[in-house]
N, C-alpha and C positions, 0 to 999 in steps of 0.2 A: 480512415485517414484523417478525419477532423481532428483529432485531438493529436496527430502526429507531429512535433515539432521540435527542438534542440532540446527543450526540456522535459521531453516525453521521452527520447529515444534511445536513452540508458536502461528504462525501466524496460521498453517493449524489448530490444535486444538479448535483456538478461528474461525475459518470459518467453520470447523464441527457444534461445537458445535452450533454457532451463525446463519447459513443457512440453515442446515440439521437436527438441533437440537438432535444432536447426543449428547448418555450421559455424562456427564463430569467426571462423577463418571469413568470410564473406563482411563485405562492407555493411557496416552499422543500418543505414538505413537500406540498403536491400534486406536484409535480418528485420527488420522492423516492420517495412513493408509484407512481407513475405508471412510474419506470424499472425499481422491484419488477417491476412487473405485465408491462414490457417484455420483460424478464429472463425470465420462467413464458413465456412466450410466444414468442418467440426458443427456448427448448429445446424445449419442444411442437413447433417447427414443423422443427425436427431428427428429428421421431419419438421422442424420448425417453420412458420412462416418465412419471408422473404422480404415481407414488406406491413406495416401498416394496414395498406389496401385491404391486402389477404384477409385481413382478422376482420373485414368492415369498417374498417375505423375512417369515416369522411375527413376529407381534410378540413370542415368546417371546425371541426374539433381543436387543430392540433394549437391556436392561440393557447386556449383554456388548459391545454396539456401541460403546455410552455411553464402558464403562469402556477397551475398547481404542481406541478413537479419542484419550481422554482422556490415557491412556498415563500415563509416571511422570512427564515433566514439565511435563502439561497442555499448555493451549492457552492461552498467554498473548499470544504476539505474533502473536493474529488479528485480523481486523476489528474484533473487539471481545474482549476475554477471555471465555472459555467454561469456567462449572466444567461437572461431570462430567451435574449435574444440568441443565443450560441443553441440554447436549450430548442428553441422555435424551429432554428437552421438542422440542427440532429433529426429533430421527428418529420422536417418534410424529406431529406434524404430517406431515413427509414421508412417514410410513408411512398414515397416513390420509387423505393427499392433503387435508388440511382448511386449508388456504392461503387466504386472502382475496384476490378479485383485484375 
């Protein structure tokens, strides 16, 4: 849901509806919501970790994560631009597994 916002929720909507075939008749951001939750779900059901944690990964790390992930010239042309600090906020949710589904 981080990245979920007015200018995200065209694209999540038409990957709902268009991957998951979720109904289009249903409001935008239940559509939206709802392909997130798809998403978490579809990887669980790969066996995938859950969280950070899982893999070992200390949270002592996830600064350093932040900053090389973030690199020298950022994350601009992502789904949505990501400063260094957006990037921080992502990996302790992932690392905490504390996702809304």
């Amino acid at each position: 849901d981080y990245v979920l916002n007015e200018k995200t929720l065209r694209r999540l909507v038409r990957y709902g509806t268009c991957v998951f075939g979720i109904d289009a008749t249903l409001r935008d951001w239940d559509i939206a919501r709802e392909s997130i939750r798809r998403t978490r779900n579809f990887f669980r059901s790969m066996g995938l970790p859950g969280s950070l944690a899982e893999l070992g990964i200390d949270a002592s790390n996830i600064d350093e994560m932040a900053e090389r992930a973030f690199g020298k010239d950022g994350i601009q042309n992502a789904f949505v631009p990501l400063s260094v600090s957006d990037i921080r906020n992502i990996l302790l949710i992932v690392w905490e597994n504390n996702m809304k589904f």
